[in-house]
C-alpha positions in Angstrom: -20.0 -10.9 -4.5 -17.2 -12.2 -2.8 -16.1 -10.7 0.6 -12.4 -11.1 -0.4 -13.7 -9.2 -3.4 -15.6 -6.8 -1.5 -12.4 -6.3 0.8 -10.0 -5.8 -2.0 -11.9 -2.8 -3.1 -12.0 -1.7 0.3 -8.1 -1.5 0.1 -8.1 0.0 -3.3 -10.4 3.0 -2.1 -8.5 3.2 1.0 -5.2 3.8 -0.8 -6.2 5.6 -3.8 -7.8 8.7 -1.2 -5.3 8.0 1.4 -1.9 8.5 -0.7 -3.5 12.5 -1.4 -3.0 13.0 2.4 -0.1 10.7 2.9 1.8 12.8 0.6 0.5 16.4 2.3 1.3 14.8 5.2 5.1 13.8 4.8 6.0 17.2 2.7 4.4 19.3 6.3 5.7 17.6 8.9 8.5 14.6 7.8 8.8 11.3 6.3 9.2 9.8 9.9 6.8 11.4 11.8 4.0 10.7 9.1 4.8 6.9 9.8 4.7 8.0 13.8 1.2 8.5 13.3 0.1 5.5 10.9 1.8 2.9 13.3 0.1 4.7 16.8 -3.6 4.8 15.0 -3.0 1.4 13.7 -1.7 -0.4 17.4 -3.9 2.0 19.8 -7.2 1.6 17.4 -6.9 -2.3 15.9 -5.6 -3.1 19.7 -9.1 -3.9 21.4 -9.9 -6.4 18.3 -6.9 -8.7 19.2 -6.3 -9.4 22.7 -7.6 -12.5 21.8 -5.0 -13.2 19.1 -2.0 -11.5 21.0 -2.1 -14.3 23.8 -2.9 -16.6 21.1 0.4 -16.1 18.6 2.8 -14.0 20.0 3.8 -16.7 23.0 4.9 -19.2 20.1 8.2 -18.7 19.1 7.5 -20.4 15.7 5.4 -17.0 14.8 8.7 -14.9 15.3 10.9 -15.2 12.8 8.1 -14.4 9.9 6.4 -11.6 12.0 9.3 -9.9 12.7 10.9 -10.7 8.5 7.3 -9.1 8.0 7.6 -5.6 10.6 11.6 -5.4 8.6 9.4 -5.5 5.5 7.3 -3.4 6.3 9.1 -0.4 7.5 11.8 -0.3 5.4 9.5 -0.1 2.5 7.5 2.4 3.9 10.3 4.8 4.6 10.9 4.5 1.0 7.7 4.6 -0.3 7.2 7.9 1.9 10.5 9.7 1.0 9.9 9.2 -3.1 6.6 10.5 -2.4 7.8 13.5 -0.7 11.1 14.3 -2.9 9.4 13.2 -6.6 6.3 14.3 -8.6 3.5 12.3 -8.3 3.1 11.6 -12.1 6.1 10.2 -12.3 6.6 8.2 -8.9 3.0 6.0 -9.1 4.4 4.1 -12.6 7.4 3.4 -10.3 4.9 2.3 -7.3 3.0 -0.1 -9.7 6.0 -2.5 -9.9 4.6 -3.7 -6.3 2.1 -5.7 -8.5 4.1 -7.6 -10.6 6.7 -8.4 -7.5 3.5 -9.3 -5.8 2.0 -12.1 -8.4 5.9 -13.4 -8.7 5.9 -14.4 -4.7 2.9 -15.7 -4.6 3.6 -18.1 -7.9 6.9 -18.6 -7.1 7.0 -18.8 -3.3 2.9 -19.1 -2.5 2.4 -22.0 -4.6 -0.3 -20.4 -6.1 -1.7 -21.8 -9.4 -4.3 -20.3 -11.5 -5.7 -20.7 -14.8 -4.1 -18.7 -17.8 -6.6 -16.2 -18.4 -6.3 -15.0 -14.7 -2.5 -13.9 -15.2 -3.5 -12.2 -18.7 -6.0 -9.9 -17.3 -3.1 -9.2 -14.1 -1.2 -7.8 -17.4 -3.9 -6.5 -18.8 -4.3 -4.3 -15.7 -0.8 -3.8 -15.1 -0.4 -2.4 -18.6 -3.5 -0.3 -17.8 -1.9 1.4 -15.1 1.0 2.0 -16.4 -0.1 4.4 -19.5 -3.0 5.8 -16.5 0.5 7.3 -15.3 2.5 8.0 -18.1 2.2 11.8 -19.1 4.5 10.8 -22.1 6.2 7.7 -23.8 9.1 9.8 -23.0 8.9 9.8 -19.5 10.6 6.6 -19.1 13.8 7.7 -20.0 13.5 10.2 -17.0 12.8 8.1 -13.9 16.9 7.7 -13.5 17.2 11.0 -13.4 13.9 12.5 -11.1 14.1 12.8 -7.8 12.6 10.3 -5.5 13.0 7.7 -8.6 15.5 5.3 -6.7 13.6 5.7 -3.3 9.9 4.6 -5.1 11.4 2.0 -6.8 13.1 0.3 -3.9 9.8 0.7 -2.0 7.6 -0.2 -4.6 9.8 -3.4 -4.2 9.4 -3.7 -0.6 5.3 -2.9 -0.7 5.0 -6.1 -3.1 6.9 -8.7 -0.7 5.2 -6.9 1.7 1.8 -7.8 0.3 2.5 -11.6 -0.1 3.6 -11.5 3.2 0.8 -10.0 4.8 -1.1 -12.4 2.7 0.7 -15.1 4.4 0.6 -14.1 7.8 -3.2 -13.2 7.8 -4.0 -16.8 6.8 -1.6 -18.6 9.3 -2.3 -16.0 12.3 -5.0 -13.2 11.6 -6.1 -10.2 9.3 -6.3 -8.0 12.0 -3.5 -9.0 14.4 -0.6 -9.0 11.0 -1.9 -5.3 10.7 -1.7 -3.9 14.5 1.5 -6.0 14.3 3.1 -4.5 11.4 2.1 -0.8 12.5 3.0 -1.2 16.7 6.7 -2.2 15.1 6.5 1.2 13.0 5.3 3.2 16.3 8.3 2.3 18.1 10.7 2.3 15.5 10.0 5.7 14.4 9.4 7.0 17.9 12.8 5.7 18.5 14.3 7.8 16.0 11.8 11.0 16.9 13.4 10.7 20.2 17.2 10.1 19.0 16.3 13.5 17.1 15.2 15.2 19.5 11.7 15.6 17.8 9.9 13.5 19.6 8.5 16.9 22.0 6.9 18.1 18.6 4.7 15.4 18.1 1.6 17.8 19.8 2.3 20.5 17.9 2.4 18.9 14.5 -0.9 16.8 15.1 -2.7 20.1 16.0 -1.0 22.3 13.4 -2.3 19.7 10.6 -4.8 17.7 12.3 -6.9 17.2 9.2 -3.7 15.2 6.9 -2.6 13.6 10.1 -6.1 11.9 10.9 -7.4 11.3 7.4 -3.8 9.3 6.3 -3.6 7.7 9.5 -7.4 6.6 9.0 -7.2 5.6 6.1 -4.0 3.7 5.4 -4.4 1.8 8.4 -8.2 1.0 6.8 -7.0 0.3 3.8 -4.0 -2.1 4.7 -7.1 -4.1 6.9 -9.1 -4.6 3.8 -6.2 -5.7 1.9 -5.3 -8.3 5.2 -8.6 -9.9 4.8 -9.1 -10.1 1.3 -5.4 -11.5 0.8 -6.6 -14.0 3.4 -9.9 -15.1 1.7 -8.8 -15.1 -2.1 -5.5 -15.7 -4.5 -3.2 -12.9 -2.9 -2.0 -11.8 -6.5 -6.1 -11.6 -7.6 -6.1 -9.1 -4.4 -2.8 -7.4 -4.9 -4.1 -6.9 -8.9 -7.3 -5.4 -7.6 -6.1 -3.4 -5.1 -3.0 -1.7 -6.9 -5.8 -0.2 -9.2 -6.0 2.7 -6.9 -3.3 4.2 -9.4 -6.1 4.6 -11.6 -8.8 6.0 -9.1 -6.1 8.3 -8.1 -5.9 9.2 -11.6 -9.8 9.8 -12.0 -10.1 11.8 -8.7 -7.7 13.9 -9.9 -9.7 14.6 -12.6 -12.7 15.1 -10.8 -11.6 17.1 -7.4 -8.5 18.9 -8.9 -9.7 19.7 -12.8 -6.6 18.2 -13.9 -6.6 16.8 -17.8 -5.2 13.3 -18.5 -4.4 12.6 -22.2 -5.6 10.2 -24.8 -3.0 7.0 -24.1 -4.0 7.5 -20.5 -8.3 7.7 -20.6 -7.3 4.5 -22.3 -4.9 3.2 -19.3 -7.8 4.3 -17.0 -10.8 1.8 -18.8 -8.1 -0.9 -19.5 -7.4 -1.1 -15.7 -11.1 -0.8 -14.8 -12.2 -3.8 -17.4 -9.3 -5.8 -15.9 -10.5 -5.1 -12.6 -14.1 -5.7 -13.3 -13.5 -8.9 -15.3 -11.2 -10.7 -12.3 -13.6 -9.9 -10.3 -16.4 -11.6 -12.1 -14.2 -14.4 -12.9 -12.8 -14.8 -9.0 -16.5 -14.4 -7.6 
């Protein structure tokens, strides 16, 4: 198979097990501090891997203006992304979250230049349709995301994730997977730590690492994983064929809810669940 393939699935398994902590995470110890901990694994642990690439982009100042568009991004929709997930429920925030994808396929046609054959942008909706009835408890539902809290703060990140992946997509083929990623999270470490220490929170950041060590490792771990896999894939194959993959992790979310938390998902959305996976498993055929 395809190692952008390979690495998209990387991202969606990343992100589908990493949101469960993510979510523990920001509802134990803050929206702000959750990020803290993403951004510090992410530009202390990818650090080593891109000395190289450090001395290599960031003295050209034609690299700045998109890298530091990218960190603006970046944080801004991860702040909102984080504070939906801690305010709403999450059966009713990840329909919001999958507007990412369709944002995502828009950039990278509209912006990207990206060009692909019919049948490639049928099964993106077939998949995107998928997802959405995975999520759906109810048709009736959508007439009460303007009124759930957290609605308006997924939204607008779900916004900001899907420039965010075309633009981590573009900056991982111009510069590098790995450096866009340690880039991306060192901006969050200081930004947040900035705000830690403006609250006054910043002593506390001991104390809530070993009063939850397990959440704080495992989301840290594992978004900063995940966000790699999507780096390289989005550098190796059609950004909006990775974004489409990736996002799926909506519906694996959905399935290890079933499995690890005996939780029962209706009719319409076993249905969402296979329609996602046969889109999933028929771009990748096709893209491979």
């Amino acid at each position: 198979m395809n190692m952008g393939l390979l690495f998209a699935f990387g991202a969606l398994f990343g992100w589908a097990i990493g949101d469960f902590f993510i979510q523990r995470t920001v509802r134990a110890i803050s929206v702000v501090k959750s990020l803290f901990f993403i951004g510090f694994a992410g530009a202390f642990g990818i650090l080593p891997f891109v000395i190289k690439d450090i001395k290599r982009i960031l003295p050209d100042p034609n690299n700045w203006l998109m890298l530091f568009a990218l960190a603006a991004v970046v944080i801004l929709a991860a702040f909102a992304n984080f504070q939906g997930l801690k305010l709403g429920k999450l059966s009713v925030m990840l329909p919001l979250n999958g507007a990412e994808l369709p944002v995502t396929i828009i950039l990278s046609w509209l912006i990207g230049g990206e060009k692909l054959d019919w049948y490639f942008y049928a099964l993106m909706a077939l998949v995107a349709i998928g997802l959405l009835m995975t999520m759906l408890t109810g048709l009736g539902r959508l007439k009460n995301f303007k009124f759930e809290k957290g609605a308006f703060y997924t939204l607008l990140g779900a916004v900001g994730l899907g420039a965010t992946n075309f633009l981590i997509g573009i900056c991982s083929r111009s510069m590098s997977p790995l450096f866009t990623i340690w880039f991306t999270h060192t901006a969050a470490m200081f930004v947040t730590l900035a705000i830690l220490i403006r609250q006054s929170e910043a002593k506390n950041i001991i104390h809530n690492i070993w009063k939850h060590p397990h959440i704080v490792l495992w989301q840290s771990f594992l978004d900063n994983a995940a966000w790699m896999f999507y780096a390289f894939s989005a550098a190796l194959i059609p950004i909006s064929i990775a974004a489409t993959i990736s996002e799926s992790y909506i519906a694996v979310g959905a399935m290890l809810g079933l499995a690890i938390n005996k939780e029962k998902i209706k009719k319409h959305q076993a249905f969402g669940v296979a329609l996602a996976f046969i889109g999933v498993l028929a771009l990748s055929y096709l893209a491979g």
